[in-house]
N, C-alpha and C positions, 0 to 999 in steps of 0.2 A: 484237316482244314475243309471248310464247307463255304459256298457260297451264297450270301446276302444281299437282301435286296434288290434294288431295282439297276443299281449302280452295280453289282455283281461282282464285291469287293470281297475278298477270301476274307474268312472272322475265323480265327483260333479261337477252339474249343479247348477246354481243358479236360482232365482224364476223370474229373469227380462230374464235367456234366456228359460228357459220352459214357460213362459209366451208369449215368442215371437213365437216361435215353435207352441205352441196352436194355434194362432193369424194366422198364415202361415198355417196351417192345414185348419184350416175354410176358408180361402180366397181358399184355392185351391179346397174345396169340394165345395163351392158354383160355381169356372168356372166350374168343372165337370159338376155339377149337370146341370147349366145352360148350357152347349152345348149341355149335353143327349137330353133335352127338348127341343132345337129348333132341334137337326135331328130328333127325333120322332113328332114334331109337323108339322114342316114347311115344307107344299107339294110342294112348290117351289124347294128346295134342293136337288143339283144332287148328284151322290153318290160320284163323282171324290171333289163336296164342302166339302162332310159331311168328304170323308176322310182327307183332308188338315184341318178340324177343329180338328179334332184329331191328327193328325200330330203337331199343333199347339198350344194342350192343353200340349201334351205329355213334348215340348219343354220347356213350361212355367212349369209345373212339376218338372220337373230336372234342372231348373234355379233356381227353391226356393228350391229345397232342390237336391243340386249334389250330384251326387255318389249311387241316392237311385232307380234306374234303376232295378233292379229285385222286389221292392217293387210295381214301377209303372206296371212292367209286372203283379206281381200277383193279383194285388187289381182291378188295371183300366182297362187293355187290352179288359181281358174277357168280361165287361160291356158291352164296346163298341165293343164289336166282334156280341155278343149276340144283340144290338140295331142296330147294320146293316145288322146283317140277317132279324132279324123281318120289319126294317124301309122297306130295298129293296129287300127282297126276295132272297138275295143271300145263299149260303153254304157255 
């Protein structure tokens, strides 16, 4: 049971839509996962690519799950703040 809105009213989910939800979760951590590892890997990658890949995770983010924008700040940002300083050396 989760809760909605502003009124903070429990809404039953059923097990085909937290089933889907789980499904969406994992799809999204494995493009995480897979972007982190080609900017920390691929010496070719300028830093102006690595940030449009993340500019372009973030997008895909918040197309499978809208509205969830301060969840992608506090989980994801920081990962990928930390993998570009270490990748390029930046502050």
């Amino acid at each position: 049971m989760e809760l909605n809105g502003p009124n903070v009213e429990p809404v039953a989910i059923s097990a085909e839509e937290r089933a889907e939800e789980q499904k969406l979760i994992r799809r999204m951590q494995m493009m995480m996962n897979m972007v982190m590892q080609v900017i920390a890997q691929d010496g070719s990658l300028t830093i102006d690519e690595a940030a449009q890949m993340i500019a372009d995770t973030r997008k895909a983010a918040l197309a499978m799950f809208p509205g969830k924008e301060l969840a992608y700040d506090l989980i994801w940002r920081p990962r990928f703040q930390r993998l570009m300083r270490e990748r390029f050396r930046i502050m």
